[in-house]
Every structure is written in C-alpha cells, then in structure tokens.
C-alpha beads as a LAMMPS data file, in Angstrom:
LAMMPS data file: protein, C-alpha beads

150 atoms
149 bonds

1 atom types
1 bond types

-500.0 500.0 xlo xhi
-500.0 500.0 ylo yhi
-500.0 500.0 zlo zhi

Masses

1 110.0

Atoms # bond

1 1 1 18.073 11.531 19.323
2 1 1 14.841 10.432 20.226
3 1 1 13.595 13.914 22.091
4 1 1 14.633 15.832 18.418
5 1 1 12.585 12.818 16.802
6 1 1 9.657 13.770 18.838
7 1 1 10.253 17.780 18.730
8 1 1 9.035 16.666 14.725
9 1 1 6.931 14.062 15.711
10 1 1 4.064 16.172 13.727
11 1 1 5.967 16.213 11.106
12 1 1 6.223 12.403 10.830
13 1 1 2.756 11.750 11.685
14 1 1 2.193 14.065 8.329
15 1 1 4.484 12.482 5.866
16 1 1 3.236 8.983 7.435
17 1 1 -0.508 10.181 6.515
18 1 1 0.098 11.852 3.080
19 1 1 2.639 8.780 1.755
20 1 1 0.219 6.064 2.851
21 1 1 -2.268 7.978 0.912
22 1 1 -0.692 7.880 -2.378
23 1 1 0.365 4.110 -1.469
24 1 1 -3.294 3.417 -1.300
25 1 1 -4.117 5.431 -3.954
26 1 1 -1.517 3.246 -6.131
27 1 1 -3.033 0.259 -4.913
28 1 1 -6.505 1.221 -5.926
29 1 1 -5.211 2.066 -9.294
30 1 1 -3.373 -1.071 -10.146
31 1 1 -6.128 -3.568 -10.578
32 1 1 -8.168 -1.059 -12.698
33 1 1 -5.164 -0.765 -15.012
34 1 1 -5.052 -4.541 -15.108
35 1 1 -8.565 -4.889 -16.414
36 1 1 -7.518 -2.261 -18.771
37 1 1 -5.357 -4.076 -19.668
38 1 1 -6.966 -7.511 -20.278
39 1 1 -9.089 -5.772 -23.057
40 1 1 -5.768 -5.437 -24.938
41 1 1 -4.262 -7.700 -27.553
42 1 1 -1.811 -9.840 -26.481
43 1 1 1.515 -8.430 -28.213
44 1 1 -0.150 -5.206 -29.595
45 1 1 1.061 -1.449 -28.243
46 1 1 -2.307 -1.311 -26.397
47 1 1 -1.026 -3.838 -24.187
48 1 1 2.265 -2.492 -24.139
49 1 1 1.530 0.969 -22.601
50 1 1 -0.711 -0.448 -19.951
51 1 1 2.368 -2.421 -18.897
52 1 1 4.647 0.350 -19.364
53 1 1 1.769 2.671 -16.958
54 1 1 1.804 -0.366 -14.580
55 1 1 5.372 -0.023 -13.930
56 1 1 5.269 3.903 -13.937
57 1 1 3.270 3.553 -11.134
58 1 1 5.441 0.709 -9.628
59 1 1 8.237 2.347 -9.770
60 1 1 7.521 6.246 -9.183
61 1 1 4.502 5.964 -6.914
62 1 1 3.896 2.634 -4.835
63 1 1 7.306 1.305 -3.908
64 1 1 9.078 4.777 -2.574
65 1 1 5.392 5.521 -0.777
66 1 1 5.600 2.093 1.209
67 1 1 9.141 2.407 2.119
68 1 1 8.289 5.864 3.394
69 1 1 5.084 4.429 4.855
70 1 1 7.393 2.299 7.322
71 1 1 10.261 4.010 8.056
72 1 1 8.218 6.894 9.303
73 1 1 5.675 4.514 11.098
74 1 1 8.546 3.277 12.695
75 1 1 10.268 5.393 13.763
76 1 1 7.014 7.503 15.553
77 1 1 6.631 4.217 17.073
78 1 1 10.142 3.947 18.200
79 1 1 10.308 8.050 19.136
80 1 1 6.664 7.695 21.235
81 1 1 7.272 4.117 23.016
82 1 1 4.366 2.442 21.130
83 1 1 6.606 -1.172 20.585
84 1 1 4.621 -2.183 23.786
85 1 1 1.184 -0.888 23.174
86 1 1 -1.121 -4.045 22.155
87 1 1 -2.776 -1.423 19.194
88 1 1 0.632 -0.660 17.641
89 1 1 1.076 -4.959 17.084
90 1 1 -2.192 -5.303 15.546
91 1 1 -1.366 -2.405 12.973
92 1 1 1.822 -3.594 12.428
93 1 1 -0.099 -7.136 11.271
94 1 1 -2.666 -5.439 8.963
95 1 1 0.521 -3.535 7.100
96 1 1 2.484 -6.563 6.604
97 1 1 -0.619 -7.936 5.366
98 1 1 -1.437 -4.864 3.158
99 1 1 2.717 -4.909 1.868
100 1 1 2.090 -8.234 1.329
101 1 1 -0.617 -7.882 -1.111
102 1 1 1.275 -5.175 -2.592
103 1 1 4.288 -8.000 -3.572
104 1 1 1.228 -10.182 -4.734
105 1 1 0.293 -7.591 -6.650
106 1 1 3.760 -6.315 -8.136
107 1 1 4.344 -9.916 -9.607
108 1 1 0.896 -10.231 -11.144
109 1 1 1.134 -7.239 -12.805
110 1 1 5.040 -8.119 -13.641
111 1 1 3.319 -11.293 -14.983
112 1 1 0.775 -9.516 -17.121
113 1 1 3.430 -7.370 -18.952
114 1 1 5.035 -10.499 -20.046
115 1 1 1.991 -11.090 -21.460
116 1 1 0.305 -14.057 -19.362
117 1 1 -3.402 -13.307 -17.983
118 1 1 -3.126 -15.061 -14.486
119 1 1 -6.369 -13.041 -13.317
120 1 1 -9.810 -12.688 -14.523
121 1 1 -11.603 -9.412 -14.706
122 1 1 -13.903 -10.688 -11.965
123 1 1 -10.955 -11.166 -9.619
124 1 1 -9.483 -8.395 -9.932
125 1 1 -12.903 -6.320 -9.109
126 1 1 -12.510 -8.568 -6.082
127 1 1 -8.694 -8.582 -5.048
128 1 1 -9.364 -4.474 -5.595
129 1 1 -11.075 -4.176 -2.634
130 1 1 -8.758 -5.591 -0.612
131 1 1 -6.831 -2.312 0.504
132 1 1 -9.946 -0.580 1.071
133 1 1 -10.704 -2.999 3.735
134 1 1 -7.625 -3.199 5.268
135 1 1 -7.249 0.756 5.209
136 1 1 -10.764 0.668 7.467
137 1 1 -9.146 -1.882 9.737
138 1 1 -6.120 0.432 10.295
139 1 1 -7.551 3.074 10.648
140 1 1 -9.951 1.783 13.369
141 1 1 -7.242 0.567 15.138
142 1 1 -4.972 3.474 15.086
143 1 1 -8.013 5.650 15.896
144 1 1 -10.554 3.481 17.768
145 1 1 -9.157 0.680 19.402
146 1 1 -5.828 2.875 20.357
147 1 1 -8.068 5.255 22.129
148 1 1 -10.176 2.272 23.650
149 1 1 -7.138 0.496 25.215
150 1 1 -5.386 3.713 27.029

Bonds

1 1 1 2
2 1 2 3
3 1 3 4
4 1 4 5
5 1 5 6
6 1 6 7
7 1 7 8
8 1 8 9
9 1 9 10
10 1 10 11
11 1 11 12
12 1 12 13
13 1 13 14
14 1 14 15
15 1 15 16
16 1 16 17
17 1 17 18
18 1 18 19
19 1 19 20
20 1 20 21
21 1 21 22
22 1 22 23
23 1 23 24
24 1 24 25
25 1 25 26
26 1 26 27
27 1 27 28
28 1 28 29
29 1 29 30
30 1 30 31
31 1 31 32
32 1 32 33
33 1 33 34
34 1 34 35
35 1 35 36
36 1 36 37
37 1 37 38
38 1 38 39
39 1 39 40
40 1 40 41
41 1 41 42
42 1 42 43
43 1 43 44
44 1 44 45
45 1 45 46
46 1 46 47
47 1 47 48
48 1 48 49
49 1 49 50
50 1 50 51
51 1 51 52
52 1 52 53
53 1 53 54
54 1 54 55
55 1 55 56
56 1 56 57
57 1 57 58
58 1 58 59
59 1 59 60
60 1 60 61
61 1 61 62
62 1 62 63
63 1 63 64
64 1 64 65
65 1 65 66
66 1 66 67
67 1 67 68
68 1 68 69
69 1 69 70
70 1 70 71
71 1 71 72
72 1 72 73
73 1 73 74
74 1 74 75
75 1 75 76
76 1 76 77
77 1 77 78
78 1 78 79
79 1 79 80
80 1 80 81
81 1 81 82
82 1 82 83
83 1 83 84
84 1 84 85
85 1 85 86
86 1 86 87
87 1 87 88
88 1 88 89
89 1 89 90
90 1 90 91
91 1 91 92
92 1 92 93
93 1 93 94
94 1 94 95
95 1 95 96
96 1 96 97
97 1 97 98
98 1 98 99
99 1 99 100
100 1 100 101
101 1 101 102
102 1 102 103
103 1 103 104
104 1 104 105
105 1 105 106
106 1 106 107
107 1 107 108
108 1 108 109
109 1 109 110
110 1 110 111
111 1 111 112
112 1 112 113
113 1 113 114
114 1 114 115
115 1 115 116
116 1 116 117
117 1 117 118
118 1 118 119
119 1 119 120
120 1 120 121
121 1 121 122
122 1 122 123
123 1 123 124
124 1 124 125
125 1 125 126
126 1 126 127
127 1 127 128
128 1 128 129
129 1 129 130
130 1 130 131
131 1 131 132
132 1 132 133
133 1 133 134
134 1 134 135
135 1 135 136
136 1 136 137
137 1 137 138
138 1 138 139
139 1 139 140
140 1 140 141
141 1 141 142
142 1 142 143
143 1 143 144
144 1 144 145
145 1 145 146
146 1 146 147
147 1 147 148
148 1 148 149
149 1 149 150
C-alpha cells in the first residue's frame, strides 16, 4: 500500500498545496465578511445574507478543504516516513493551531448569525492576520527548517 501511495506521492503533495490554499483563502475571507457584517442591522436581510455567505463558505469551502488538508498531509507523512522527522512535529503544531483558530472562528461567526456581536471591527482586523502568520511559519518549516535539519 504504501509503495502505490508514494508512486502518487506528487499527486498528494498537489491536492495538499491547492486545498490548503482555498482553506487559507476561506480563512482570509471570513473576518472581512464579519466586519461586513457588523455594519448591518441587527434583524434586517443585510445581516441575514452575510450570515447566510458566512456559512456558504463554512460549509462549501473551509471545512471539506481542512479535512482534505489533513488526510493528505497525513498520509504523505505516513507514505514518506516523516512521523520521526523533528520538522514534520513542529508543522503538525502550527496546523492544530491554525484548525484551531478555524473552530474559534466557526463559532464566532455561528455566534454572529444569531445575531450577537462578540467581536469588534478592530479585532477582527487583528484576529485576520492570524493565518497569514501561521501560513509563513509553515511554510518556513516545511521549506526551510526541513531542508536545514537533513
């Protein structure tokens, strides 16, 4: 099993790079469409297509592109050996922590489309950034740090 896993190994490492891409992408989006949305009336149909966009993109984009995101992470890890490699832990950490803000994320915006305003503008400019740096940390590791330590 494993040598037909790594006869498509490109083939992971290709789905891996486009799905986290439209992951991030989602969670770049998200905050923007909660500011949106905290320029809407509470109640009015402003506010309740921003939460109906919000879970569009829950629900067609970011959840299916982070279960993607790990299963075929995982399983190039598991088809190349990398469980041992010091690199592959420290990715693994910064992805929890990135999925992590995704379910932080999910219920705020879940929150919002009940109509409660548990974030100001000004921290969601802030929490918005947060997958941008985490993306630069991965990818350093992946790409620096793996190359660094072999």
């Amino acid at each position: 099993m494993r040598e037909a896993i790594v006869t498509i190994y490109p083939w992971l490492v290709s789905g891996h790079v486009i799905f986290m891409t439209f992951w991030l992408a989602g969670l770049f989006m998200l905050p923007r469409q909660c500011i949106y949305m905290l320029d809407a009336a509470p109640g009015s149909g402003e506010e309740q297509q921003w939460a109906r966009r919000m879970g569009l993109l829950r629900k067609i984009i970011l959840t299916p592109s982070l279960i993607i995101v790990w299963v075929l992470g995982l399983t190039q890890a598991w088809a190349m050996g990398y469980f041992t490699e010091g690199w592959l832990h420290i990715k693994i950490t910064l992805v929890v922590l990135l999925s992590g803000y995704h379910g932080w994320l999910v219920a705020k915006t879940k929150a919002m489309a009940r109509g409660e305003r548990p974030l100001s503008e000004k921290r969601l400019r802030m929490v918005g950034e947060i997958p941008g740096v985490l993306l630069v940390l991965i990818v350093v590791t992946v790409y620096v740090v793996r190359v660094a330590l072999s």
